[in-house]
N, C-alpha and C positions, 0 to 999 in steps of 0.2 A: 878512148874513153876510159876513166882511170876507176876503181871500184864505186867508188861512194856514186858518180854519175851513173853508174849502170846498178846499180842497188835502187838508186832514184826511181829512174826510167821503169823498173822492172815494178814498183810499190807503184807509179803511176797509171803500168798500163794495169795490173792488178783491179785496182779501183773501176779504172773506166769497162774493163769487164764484169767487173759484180753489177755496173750499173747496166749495162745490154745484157747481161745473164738474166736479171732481175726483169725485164720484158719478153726474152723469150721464155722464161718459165712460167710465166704470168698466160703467155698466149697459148704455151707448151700447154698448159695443165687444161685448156677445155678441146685441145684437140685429144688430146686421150682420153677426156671422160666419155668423144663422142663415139670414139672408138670404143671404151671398154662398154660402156652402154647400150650404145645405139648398132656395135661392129661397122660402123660405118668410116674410110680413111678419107676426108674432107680435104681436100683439096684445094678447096675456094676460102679453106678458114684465114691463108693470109690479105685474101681478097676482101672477107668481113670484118677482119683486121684496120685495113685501113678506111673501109668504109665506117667505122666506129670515129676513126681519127677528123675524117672530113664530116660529119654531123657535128663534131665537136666546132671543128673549126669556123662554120660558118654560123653555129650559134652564137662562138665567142666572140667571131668578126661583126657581129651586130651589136656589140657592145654588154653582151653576159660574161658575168666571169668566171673564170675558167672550172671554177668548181661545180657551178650548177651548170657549166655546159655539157662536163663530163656525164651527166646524169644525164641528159638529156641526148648526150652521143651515146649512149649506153643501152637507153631505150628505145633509142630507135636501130640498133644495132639485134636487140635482141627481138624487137620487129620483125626486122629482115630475115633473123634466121627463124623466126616462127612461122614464116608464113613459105620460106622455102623447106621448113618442116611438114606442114599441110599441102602445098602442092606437088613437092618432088617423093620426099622420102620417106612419109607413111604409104604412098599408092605405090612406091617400089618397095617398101618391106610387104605390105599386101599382096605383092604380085612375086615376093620371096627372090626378090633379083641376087642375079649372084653379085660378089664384089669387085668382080671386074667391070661389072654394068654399073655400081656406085662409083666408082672411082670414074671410070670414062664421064657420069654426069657431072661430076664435083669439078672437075675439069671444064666441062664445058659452063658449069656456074660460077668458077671463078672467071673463064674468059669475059661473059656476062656483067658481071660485077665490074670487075676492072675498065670494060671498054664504056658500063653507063657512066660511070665516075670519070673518063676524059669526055664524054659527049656533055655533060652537064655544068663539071667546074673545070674541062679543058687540062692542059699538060702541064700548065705553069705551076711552079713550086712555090706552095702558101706557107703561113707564119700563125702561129698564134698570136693573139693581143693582149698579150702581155708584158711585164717591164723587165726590162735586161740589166738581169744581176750580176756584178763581177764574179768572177771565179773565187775561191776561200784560198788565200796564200796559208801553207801549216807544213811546217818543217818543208819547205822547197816543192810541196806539192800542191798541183793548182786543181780544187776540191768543186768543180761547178756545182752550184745550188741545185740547177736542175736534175742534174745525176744525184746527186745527194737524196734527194726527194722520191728518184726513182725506185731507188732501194729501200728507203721509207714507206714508202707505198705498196709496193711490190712484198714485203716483209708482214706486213696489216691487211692486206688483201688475203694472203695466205693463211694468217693466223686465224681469219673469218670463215675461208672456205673449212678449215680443220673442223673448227666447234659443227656448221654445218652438216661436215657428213659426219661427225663422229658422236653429235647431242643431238641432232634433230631430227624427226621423224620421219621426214624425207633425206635425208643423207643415210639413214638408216638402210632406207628404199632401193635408195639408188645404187648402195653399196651388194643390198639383196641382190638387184635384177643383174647388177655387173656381174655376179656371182654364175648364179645360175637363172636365167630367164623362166622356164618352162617351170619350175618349181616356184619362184616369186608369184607365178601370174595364178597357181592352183594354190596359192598360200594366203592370197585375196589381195596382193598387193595391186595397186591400180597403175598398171603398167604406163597410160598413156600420160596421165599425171607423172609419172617422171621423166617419163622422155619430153615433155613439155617444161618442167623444172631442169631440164640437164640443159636445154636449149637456153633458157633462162640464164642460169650461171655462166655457162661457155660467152653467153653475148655478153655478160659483164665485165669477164675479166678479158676479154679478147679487145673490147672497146679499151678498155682501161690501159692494155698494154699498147694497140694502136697508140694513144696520146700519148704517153710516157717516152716512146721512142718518136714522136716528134718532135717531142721538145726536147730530148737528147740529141738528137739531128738536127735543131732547129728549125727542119722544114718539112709540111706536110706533103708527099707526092703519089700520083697515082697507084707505081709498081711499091710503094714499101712494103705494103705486105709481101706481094712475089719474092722478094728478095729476103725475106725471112721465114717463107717456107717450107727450106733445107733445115736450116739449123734447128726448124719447130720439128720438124720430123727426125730429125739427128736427136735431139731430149728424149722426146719421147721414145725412140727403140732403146736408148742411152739408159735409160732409167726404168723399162720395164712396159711395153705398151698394155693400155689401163691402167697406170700405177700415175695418181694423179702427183704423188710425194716424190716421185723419181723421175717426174719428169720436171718437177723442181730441182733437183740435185742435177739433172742431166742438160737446163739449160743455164746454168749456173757454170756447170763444168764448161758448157759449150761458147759460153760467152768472156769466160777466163781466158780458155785457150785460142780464140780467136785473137784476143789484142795480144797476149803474149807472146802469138808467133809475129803481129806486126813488123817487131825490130828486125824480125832476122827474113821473114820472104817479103815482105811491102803488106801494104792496106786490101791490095787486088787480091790477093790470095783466102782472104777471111773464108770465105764460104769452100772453098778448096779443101781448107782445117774441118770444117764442120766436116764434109764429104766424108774424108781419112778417117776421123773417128768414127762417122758412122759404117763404114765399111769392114773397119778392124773389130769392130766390137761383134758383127753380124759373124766373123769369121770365126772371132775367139768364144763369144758369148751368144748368140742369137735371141736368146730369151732377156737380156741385158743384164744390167745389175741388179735390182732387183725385181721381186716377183711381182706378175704383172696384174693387179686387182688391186680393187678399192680398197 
C-alpha cells in the first residue's frame, strides 16, 4: 500500500470513527449524568439503549417516518426508565443500598430488558423504513449519508444539552445536586424533580443514540446496546465520571480509536481497544481527564 492509499484509508477510518464516537458520547453523556446524579452505575443503560432503537423501529415499520418515530422511541424510552425509577431505584436509595446492591440490580435489569425485547420482536435483525442513499464519493472518500447525519445530530443534541444545564433552572439543579446532594436538598432545591428530569434527558439522548447506531449499522438487533456498554463505560471513566462534556471527548476519542486500530488488529478486536484504554488511563489517571462534575 503506497502513501497516498494509506493516508486514504487512515482520513476514511477517521470519519467512520467521529461517526460511532458521535453515538457513544451521545449514550456516554446520560450514563454519567446518572452516575454523577443519582451515584448510581447502570448497567442495563445499553439495554435502554437499544430498547429506544426497537420503539423507534416498529413505529417507523408502520409507516411513520423516521423523525416522529424518534419522538416517539424516545418517549417511550424515557417511560421505561421512569417507571424503573419509581419501582427499583428510589425504594433502593430509600433503603440507602450500597452500590454493589445497584450495580448487581442494573444487571439483573439489563438481563430483563434484553431477554423482553427477544420474547417480543425475537432474534432476527430489523431495518429501518427508510430509503437507501448512496454513499457521497469526495476526494476518494466514501461519506455515507447516514454517518454524515449521525454527527450532525450527535453535534445539535449536545449543543442542547449545554444551554440546558448551563441556562436553565433545572440544569442549574442538576448541576447543584451533582455537586453536593445534602446541601442542594437544605438549600430548597426539589431533589426528586431532578432525578425525574435527569431520567428525562438520559432517555432522550440514550434513545437518540440507540437509532443513530442503527442506522450506522443498518440493522437494529437485540444485543447492540450490550455491545456498546464497554466503550459507554470506557467514555465515561476517559473523561471524568459525572463530567457529562468528557464523557463527550472520551467517546469521541473512544470511537477514533477503535476504527483506527481496524487496519492493523481486524474489526474483532474493537472493544479490546476500548478495554486497553480504559485500563491504561485507571492506571495512569483514575480520576480521568477531566474533573468529574457537572
Amino acid at each position: 500500500m503506497d502513501t497516498s492509499q494509506l493516508i486514504l484509508e487512515t482520513v476514511q477510518n477517521l470519519f467512520n470513527g467521529l461517526a460511532i464516537g458521535s453515538v457513544i458520547a451521545l449514550a456516554s453523556v446520560g450514563l454519567t449524568l446518572t452516575y454523577g446524579i443519582l451515584r448510581l452505575s447502570n448497567f442495563a443503560h445499553g439495554d435502554f439503549l437499544t430498547l429506544g432503537a426497537y420503539l423507534t423501529w416498529l413505529v417507523n415499520s408502520q409507516g411513520l417516518n423516521l423523525g416522529l418515530s424518534v419522538v416517539v422511541g424516545a418517549a417511550g424510552t424515557v417511560l421505561a426508565m421512569l417507571i424503573s425509577e419509581y419501582l427499583l431505584w428510589k425504594p433502593m436509595r430509600d433503603r440507602r443500598a450500597t452500590s454493589t446492591t445497584l450495580i448487581i440490580i442494573s444487571i439483573g435489569l439489563a438481563l430483563f430488558l434484553r431477554n423482553g425485547i427477544l420474547m417480543i420482536w425475537g432474534a432476527n435483525n430489523q431495518r429501518y423504513n427508510i430509503p437507501i442513499v448512496q454513499a457521497q464519493e469526495i476526494f476518494g472518500l466514501r461519506l455515507a449519508t447516514d454517518r454524515i447525519w449521525a454527527i450532525i445530530l450527535a453535534v445539535v443534541a449536545i449543543f442542547i444539552l449545554h444551554l440546558v444545564l448551563q441556562r436553565t433552572k433545572i440544569g442549574k439543579a442538576m448541576r447543584a445536586v451533582a455537586d453536593n446532594l445534602d446541601l442542594a436538598r437544605v438549600s430548597g432545591i426539589n431533589v426528586e424533580q431532578v432525578v425525574r428530569w435527569t431520567w428525562v434527558i438520559t432517555g432522550i439522548l440514550t434513545a437518540l443514540g440507540g437509532v443513530m447506531f442503527g442506522l450506522i449499522t443498518t440493522t437494529v438487533r437485540p444485543n447492540m446496546g450490550w455491545f456498546l456498554i464497554l466503550p459507554m463505560f470506557s467514555s465515561v471513566i476517559l473523561g471524568g465520571i459525572g463530567n457529562p462534556y468528557g464523557a463527550i471527548a472520551g467517546g469521541l476519542v473512544i470511537g477514533v480509536a477503535q476504527e483506527l486500530s481496524v487496519p492493523w488488529l481486524g474489526s474483532n478486536y474493537k472493544l479490546g481497544v476500548a478495554l486497553l484504554i480504559m485500563i491504561v488511563l485507571l492506571l495512569v489517571r483514575p480520576q480521568g481527564l477531566f474533573k468529574g462534575t457537572l
